[in-house]
Backbone as ProteinMPNN parsed JSONL, in Angstrom:
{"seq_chain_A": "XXXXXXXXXXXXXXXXXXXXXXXXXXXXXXXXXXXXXXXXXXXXXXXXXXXXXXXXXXXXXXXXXXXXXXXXXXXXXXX", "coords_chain_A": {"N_chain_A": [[41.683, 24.442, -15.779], [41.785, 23.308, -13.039], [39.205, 24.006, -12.239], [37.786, 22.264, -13.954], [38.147, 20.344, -13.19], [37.355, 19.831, -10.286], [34.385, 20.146, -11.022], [34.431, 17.161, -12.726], [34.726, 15.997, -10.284], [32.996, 16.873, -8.401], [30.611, 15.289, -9.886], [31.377, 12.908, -10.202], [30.785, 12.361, -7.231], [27.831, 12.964, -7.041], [27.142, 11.138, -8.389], [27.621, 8.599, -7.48], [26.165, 8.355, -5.23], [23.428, 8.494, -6.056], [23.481, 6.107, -7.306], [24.118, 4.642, -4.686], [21.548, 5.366, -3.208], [19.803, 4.454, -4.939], [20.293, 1.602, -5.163], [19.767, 1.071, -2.106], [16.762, 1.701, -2.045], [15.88, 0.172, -4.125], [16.617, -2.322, -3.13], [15.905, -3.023, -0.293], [13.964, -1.166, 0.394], [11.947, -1.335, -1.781], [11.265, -3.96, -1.592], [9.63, -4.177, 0.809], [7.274, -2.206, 0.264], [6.469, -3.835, -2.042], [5.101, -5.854, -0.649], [3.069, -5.177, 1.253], [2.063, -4.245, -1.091], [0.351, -6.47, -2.302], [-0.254, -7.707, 0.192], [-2.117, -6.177, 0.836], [-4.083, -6.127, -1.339], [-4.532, -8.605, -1.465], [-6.142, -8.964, 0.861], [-8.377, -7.464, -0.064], [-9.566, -9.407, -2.01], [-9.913, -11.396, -0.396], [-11.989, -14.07, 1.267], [-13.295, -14.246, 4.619], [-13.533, -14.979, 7.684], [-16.336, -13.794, 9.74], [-15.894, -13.54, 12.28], [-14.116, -11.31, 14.663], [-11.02, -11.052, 15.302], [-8.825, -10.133, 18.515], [-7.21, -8.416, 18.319], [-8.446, -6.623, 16.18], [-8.232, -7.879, 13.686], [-9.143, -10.268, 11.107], [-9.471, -13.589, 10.408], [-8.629, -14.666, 6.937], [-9.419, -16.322, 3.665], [-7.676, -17.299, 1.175], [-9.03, -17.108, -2.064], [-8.068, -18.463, -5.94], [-9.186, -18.75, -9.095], [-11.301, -20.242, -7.574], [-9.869, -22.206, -6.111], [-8.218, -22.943, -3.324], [-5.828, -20.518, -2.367], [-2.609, -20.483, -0.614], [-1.886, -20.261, 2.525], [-3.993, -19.601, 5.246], [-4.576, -16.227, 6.211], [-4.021, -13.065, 8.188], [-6.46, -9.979, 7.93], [-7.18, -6.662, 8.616], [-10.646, -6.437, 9.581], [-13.203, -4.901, 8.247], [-15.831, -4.355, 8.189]], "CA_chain_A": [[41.766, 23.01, -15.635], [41.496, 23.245, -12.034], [37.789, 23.961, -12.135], [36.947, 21.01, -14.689], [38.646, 18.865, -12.078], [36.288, 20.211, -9.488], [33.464, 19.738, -11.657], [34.444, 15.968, -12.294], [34.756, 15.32, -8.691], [31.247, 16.68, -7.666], [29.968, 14.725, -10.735], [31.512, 11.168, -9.379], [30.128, 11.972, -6.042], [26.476, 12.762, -7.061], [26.796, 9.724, -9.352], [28.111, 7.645, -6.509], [25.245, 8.973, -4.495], [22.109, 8.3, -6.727], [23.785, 4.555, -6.794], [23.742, 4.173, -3.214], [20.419, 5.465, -2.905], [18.801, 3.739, -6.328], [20.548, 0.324, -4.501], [18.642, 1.223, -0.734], [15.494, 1.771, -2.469], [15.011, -1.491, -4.451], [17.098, -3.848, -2.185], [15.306, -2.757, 1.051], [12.501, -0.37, 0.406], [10.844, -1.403, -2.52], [10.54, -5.428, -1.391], [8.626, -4.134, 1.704], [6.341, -1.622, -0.473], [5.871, -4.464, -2.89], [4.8, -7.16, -0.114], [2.696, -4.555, 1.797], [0.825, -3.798, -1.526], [-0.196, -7.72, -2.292], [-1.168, -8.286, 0.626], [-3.199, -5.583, 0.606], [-5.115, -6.888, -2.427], [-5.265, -10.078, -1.125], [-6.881, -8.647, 1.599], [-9.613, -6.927, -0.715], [-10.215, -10.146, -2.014], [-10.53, -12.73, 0.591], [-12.938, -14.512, 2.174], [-12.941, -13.565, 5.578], [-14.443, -15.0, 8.788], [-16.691, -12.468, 10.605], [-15.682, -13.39, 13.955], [-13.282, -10.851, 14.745], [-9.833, -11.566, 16.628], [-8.605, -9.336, 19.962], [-6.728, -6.886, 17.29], [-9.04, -5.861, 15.072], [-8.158, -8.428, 12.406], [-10.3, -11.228, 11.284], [-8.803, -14.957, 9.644], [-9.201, -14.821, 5.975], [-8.481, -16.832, 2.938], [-7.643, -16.307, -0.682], [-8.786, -17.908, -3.418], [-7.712, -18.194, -7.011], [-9.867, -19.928, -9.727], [-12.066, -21.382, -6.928], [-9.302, -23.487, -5.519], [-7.402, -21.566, -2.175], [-4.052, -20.316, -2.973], [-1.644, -20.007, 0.248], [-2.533, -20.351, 3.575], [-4.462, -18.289, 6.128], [-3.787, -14.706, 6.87], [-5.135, -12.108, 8.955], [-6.561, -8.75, 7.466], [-8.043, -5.833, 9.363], [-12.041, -6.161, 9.624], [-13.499, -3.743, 7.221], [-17.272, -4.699, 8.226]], "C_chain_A": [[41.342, 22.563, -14.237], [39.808, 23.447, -11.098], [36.969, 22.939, -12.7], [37.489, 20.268, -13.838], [37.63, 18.538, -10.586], [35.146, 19.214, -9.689], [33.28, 18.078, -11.462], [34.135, 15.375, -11.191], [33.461, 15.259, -8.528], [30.223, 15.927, -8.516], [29.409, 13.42, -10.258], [30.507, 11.37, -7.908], [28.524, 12.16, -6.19], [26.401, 11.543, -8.292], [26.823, 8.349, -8.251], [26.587, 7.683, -5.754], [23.828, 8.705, -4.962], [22.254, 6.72, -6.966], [23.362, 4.386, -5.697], [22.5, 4.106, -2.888], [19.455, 4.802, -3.628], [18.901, 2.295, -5.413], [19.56, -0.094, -2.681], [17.198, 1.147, -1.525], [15.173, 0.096, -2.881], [15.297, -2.559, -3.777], [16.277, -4.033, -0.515], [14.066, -2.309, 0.904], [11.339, -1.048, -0.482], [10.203, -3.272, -1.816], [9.339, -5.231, -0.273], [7.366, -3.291, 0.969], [5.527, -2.668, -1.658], [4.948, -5.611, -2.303], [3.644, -6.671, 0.618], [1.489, -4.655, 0.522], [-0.193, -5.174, -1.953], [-0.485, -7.706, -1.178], [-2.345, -7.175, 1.461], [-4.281, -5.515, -0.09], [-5.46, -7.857, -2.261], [-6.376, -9.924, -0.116], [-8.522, -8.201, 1.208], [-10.315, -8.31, -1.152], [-10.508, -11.642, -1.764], [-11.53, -12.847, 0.894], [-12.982, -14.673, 3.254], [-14.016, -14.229, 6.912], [-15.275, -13.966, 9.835], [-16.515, -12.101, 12.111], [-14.306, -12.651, 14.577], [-12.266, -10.729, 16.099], [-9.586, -10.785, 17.7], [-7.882, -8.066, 19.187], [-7.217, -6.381, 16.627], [-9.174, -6.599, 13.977], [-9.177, -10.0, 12.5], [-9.047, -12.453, 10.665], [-9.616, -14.638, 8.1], [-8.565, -16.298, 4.974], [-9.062, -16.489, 1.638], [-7.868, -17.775, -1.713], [-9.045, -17.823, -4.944], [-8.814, -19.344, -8.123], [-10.481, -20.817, -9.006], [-11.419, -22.589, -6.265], [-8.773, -22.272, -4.447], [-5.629, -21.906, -2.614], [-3.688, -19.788, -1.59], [-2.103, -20.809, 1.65], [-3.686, -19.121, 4.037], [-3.341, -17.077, 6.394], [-4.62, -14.384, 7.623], [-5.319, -10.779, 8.036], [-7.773, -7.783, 8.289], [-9.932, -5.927, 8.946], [-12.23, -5.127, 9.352], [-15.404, -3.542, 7.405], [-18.361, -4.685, 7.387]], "O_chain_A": [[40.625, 21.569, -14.134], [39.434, 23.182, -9.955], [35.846, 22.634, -12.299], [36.996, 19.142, -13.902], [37.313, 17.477, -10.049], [34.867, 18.156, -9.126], [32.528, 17.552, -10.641], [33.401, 14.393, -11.079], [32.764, 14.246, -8.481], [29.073, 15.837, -8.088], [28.306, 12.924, -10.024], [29.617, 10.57, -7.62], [27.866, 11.469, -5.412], [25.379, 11.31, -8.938], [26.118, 7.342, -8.322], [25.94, 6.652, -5.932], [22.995, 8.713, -4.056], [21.239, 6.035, -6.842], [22.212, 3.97, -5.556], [22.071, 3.089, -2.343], [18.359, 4.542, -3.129], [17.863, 1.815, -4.959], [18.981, -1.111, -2.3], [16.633, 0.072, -1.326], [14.561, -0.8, -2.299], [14.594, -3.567, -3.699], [16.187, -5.059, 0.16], [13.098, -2.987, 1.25], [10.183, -1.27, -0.119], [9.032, -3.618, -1.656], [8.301, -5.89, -0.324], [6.292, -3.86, 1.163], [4.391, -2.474, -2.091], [4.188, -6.258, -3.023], [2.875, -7.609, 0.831], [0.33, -4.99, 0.765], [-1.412, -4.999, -1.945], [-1.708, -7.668, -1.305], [-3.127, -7.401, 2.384], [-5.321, -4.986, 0.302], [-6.529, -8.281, -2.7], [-7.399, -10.606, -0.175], [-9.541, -8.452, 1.853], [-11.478, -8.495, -0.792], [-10.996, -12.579, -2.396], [-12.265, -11.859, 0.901], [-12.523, -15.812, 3.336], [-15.197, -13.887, 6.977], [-14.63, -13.406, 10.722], [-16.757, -11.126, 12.823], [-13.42, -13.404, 14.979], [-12.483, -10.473, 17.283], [-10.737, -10.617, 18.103], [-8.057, -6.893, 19.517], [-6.614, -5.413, 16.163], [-10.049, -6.277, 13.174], [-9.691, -10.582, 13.455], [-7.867, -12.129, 10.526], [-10.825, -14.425, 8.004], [-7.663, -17.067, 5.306], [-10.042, -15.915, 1.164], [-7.276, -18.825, -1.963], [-10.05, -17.231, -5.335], [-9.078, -20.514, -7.847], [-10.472, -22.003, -9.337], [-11.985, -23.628, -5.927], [-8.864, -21.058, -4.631], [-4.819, -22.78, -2.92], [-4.267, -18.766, -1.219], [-2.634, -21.919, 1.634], [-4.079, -18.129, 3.422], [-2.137, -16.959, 6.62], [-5.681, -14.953, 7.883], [-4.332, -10.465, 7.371], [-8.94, -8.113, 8.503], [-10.311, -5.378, 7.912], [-11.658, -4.209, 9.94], [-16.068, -2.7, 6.801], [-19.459, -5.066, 7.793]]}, "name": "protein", "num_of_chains": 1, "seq": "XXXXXXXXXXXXXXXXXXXXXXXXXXXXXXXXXXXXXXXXXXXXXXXXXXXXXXXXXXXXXXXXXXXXXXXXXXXXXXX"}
């Protein structure tokens, strides 16, 4: 009995444990992985001024159905 009690225990704590970590991932990690990868696509397909800024990045903008969706961004000059 004293070994299925064991058992239980280390059960709860790797259950507890794949919570905590499932909860870090999507509440923290994934919003930055998800915001990172848009505007990485937006980046692919902007329209982009060629005059490039003091960092490397140029002024672009995005647009959807021929109208512009957002504001300006910046995205690294790809040349």
């Amino acid at each position: 009995m004293k070994q299925a009690t064991g058992e239980l225990n280390i059960t709860v704590v790797i259950v507890v444990a794949v919570a905590i970590l499932s909860v870090f991932f999507f509440a923290i990690l994934w919003p930055n992985i998800k915001n990172t990868f848009i505007a990485t696509n937006k980046c692919s397909d902007a329209v982009c001024d060629k005059r490039t800024l003091s960092e490397g990045l140029v002024t672009c903008k995005y647009y959807k159905n021929g109208r512009q969706e957002g504001t300006e961004f910046k995205c690294p000059w790809k040349g």
